[in-house]
N, C-alpha and C positions, 0 to 999 in steps of 0.2 A: 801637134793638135791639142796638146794638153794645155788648159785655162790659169793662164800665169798669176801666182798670188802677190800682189800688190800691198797693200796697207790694211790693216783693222781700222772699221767704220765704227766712229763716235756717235752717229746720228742714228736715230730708231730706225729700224729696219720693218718695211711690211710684206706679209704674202699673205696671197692666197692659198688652200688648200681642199682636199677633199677626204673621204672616209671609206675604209673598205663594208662599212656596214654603216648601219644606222647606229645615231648617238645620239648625247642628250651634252648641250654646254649651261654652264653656270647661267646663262640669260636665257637661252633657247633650249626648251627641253625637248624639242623635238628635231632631230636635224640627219633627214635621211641623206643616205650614201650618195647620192648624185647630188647634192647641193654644194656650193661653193660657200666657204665661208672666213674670215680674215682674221691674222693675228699681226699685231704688233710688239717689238720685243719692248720690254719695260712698260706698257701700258695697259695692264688688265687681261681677263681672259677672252680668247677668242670670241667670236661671235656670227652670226649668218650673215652672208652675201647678197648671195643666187640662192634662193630655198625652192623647195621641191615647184612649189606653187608657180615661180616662175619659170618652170622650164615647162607646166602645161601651158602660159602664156602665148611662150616660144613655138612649141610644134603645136600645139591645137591637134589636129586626127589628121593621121597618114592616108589613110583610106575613107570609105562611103561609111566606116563605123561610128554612132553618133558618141564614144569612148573616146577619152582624150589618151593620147600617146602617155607614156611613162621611160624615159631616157633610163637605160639601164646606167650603172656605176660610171664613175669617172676617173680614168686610172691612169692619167697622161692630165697634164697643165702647163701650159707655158704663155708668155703673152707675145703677142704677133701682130701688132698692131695694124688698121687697115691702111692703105695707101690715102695720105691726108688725114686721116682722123685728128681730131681737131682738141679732142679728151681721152681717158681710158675708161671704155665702157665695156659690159660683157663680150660685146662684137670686136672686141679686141683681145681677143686671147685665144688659145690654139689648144682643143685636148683630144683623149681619144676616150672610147667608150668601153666595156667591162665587156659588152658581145656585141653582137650583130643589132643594129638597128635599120630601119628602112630597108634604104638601097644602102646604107653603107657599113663598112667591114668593123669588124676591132680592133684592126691593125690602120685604118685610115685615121689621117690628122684632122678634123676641125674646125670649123667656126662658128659662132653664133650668126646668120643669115641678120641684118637689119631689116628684110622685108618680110620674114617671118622662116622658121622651117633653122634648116643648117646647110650649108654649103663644104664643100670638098676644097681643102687646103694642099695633101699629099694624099696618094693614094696607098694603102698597102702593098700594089703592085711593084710599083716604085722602090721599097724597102728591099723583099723578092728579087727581085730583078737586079739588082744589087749585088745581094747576096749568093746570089746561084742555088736559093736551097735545094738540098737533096734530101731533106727529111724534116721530120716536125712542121707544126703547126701555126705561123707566125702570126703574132697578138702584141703589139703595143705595149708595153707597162710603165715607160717614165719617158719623158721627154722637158731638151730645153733646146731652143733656136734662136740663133744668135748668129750672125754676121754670115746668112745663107750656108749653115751648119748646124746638122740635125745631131744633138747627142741624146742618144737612145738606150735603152733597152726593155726585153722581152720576159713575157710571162713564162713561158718553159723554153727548156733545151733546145737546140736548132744544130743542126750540121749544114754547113757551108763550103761550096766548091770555090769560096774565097776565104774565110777566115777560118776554117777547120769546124772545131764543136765549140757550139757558143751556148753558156751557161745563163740562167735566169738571173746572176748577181752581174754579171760582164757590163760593162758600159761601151757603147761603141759608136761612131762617129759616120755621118754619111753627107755629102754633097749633091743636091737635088739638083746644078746647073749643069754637074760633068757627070754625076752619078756614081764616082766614087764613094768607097767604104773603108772603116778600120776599124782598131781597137782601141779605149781609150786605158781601160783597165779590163784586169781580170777580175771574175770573182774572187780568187785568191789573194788578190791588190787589195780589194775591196774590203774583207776581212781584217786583212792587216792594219788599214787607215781604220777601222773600227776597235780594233783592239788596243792601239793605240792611244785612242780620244778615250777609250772607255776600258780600260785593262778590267780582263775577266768577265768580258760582258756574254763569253760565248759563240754558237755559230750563226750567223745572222740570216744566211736564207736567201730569199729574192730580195733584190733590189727594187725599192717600190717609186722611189719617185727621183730626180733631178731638176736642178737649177743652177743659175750661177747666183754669186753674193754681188751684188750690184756694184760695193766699191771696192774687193779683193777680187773680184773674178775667180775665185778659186771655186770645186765641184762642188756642189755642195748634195745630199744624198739622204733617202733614209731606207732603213733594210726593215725587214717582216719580222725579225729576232732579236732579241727577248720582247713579250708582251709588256713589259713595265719599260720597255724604249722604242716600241715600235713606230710611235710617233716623233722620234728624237732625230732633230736634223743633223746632221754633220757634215763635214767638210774635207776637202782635203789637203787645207794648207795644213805646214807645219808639222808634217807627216802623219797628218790625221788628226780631226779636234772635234769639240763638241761645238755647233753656232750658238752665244748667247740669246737667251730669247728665245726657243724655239727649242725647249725641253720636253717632251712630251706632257709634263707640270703644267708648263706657263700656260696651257690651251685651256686649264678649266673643265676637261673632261670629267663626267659625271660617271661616266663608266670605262671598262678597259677600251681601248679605242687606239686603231690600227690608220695610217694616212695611207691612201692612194695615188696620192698626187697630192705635188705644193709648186709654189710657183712665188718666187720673189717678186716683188713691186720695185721700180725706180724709184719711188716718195713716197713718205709717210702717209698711211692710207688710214684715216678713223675707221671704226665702224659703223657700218652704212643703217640707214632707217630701212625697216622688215615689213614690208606687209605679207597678211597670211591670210588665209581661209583653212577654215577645215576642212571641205569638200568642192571639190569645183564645180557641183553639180549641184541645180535647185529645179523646185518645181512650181509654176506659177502661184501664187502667194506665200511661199515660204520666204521666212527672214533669216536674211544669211549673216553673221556677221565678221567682220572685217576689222582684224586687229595688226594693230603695230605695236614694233616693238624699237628702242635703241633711236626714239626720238628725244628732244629737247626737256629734261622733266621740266614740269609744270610751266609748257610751253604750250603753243599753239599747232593743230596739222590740219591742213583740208585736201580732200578728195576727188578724184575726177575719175567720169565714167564714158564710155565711148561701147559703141557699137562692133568695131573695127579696132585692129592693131596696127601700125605704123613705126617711124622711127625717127628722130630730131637729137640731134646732138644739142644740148643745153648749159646755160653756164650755174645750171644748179651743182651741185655737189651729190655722193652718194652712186646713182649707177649713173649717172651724166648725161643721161639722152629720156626723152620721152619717148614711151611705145604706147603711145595712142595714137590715133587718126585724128590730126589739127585739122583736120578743113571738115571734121564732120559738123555740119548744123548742132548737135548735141553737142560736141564738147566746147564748140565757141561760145554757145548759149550758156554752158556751166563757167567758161571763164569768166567770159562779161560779168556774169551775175556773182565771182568771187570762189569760183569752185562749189564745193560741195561744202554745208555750212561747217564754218571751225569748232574742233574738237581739243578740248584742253586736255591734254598728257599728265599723267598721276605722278607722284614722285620718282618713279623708276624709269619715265619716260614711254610710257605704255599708253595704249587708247585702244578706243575699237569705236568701228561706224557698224549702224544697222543700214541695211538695205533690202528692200522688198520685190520679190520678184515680179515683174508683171506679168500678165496674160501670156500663152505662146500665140502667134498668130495661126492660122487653123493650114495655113500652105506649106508651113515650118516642122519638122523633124526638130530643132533646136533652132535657139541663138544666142550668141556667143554676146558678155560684159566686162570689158577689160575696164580694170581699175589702178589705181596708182596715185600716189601721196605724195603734200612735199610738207616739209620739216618749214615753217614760216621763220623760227630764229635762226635756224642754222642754214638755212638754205638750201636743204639735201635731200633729193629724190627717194624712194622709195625704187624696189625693183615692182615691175607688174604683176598683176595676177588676172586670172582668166575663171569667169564663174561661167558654165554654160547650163542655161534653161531649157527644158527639155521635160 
């Protein structure tokens, strides 16, 4: 079961990853713990993805509360592409969540929903049932999937009536078709391939995140210890190394900063165009404003707005699919007419749009304005964001 190492890849390597708390990067000073966001090795520092803003987009309210949901941490990443999918868009990728959300567990795998909300990829049951626990509390901490093979591991200790006592650093291996289980490594393995790439570095703890290297195939891994490498990816060829590109340095972290999850890319993946809000919430006449970031400097960006959220896979660049409603009257009237009028980007590649809220209608508790940008030189979508008046 173990991921045979192949050759060292010449070509820049990208992933996505996520953060045990909130951070600040060299472009985005603001970048809470459930956000996704991409590094490339040799090209600058990290930068945002998926920001908070977009995953109100995504679940909008669970319930009759006119409060938008807030997606607890993200502590599991892997990509999972949808059957057919035509791009890789956020609805392509597979994680688990820090606790309980909705209806679903911390130990469940995953997906971004294209028609709004999240959908159930595997369930924690599955894992469980597996396993035969007979004690502890099973929680998700790192996942990668690959060729209908789950490599995993767990936030605390577990005792199993198949694999004995499984440690929070253990890496361990499961079959969703047959349902089989094993082990990939021990925590004690796991130390070892750290000590290794990094003599002297100490005892490293839990195991926070997994992937493989696209063209070595080898584990690739990062542990909670030491705080000056807890972002540092490593590997396991070679009897343990450090991944170029991908030093806890190369991110541009402003502060100490901890990863929860990373996730390799097949292809060099730029960094995507950001739109933000400060609040998703307005009240009829307040002007909200709507900033980007990590577009074209002193380029051009136009806007679109929609009533409704939706999903169109697109041959834009950036998050690849539009999540607005095309067939809304509104957003055909704003295409026709050019979008929302262009916005020249400053030298850093920054802009911001005002927008005004309108009246609520008197039958309405709220209503929800989905927005989303495209980069006109480069051609690259922006992720959505969801402003709701109320």
């Amino acid at each position: 079961m173990l991921l045979s190492t192949l050759i060292l890849s010449a070509a820049p390597q990208s992933a996505l990853a996520s953060t045990t708390s909130d951070t600040q990067l060299a472009s985005d000073p603001v970048c809470h713990d459930e956000a996704w966001l991409v590094q490339t090795a040799g090209q600058g520092p990290a930068a945002l993805y998926w920001p908070r803003a977009a995953w109100f987009s995504q679940l909008g309210s669970s319930g009759s509360s006119s409060t938008l949901d807030l997606l607890p941490g993200v502590d599991a990443l892997c990509q999972a592409p949808r059957s057919g999918a035509q791009s890789l868009t956020p609805c392509d990728f597979a994680f688990s969540t820090d606790a309980n959300y909705a209806n679903f567990l911390d130990g469940d795998v995953l997906r971004i929903d294209p028609r709004g909300g999240l959908s159930l990829l595997l369930a924690e049951s599955e894992f469980t049932a597996a396993l035969q626990l007979s004690s502890g509390n099973f929680d998700l901490d790192a996942l990668h999937y690959a060729e209908d093979v789950c490599f995993f591991s767990v936030k605390d200790g577990l005792q199993s009536a198949v694999l004995g006592s499984i440690d929070d650093g253990d890496v361990l291996w499961y079959r969703p078709d047959d349902g089989s289980i094993g082990r990939v490594y021990t925590e004690s393995q796991i130390q070892a391939l750290v000590d290794h790439a990094n003599p002297g570095v100490g005892a490293v703890g839990d195991l926070r995140s997994l992937s493989a290297h696209p063209s070595t195939q080898e584990l690739c891994f990062t542990v909670q210890g030491p705080t000056s490498d807890d972002a540092t990816l490593y590997g396991d060829g070679q009897g343990g190394r450090l991944i170029p590109g991908f030093a806890e340095l190369d991110y541009g972290f402003q502060v100490s900063t901890e990863l929860d999850a990373f996730c390799f890319l097949e292809d060099p993946f730029p960094s995507s165009l950001v739109l933000d809000v400060d609040l998703p919430y307005a009240s009829p006449g307040q002007s909200i404003q709507l900033k980007l970031r990590h577009a074209t400097p002193l380029g051009k960006v136009k806007g679109v707005m929609t009533r409704k959220r939706g999903f169109a896979e697109s041959h834009y660049g950036g998050v690849a699919a539009i999540f607005l409603d095309q067939t809304s009257a509104l957003f055909q009237r704003q295409f026709q007419n050019g979008w929302m009028h262009a916005t020249q980007t400053d030298a850093g590649g920054n802009a911001s749009f005002r927008w005004t809220a309108p009246d609520l209608p008197p039958q309405f508790s709220h209503v929800d304005h989905y927005f989303q940008a495209l980069d006109l030189d480069s051609g690259t979508l922006s992720n959505p964001v969801l402003v709701r008046l109320r």
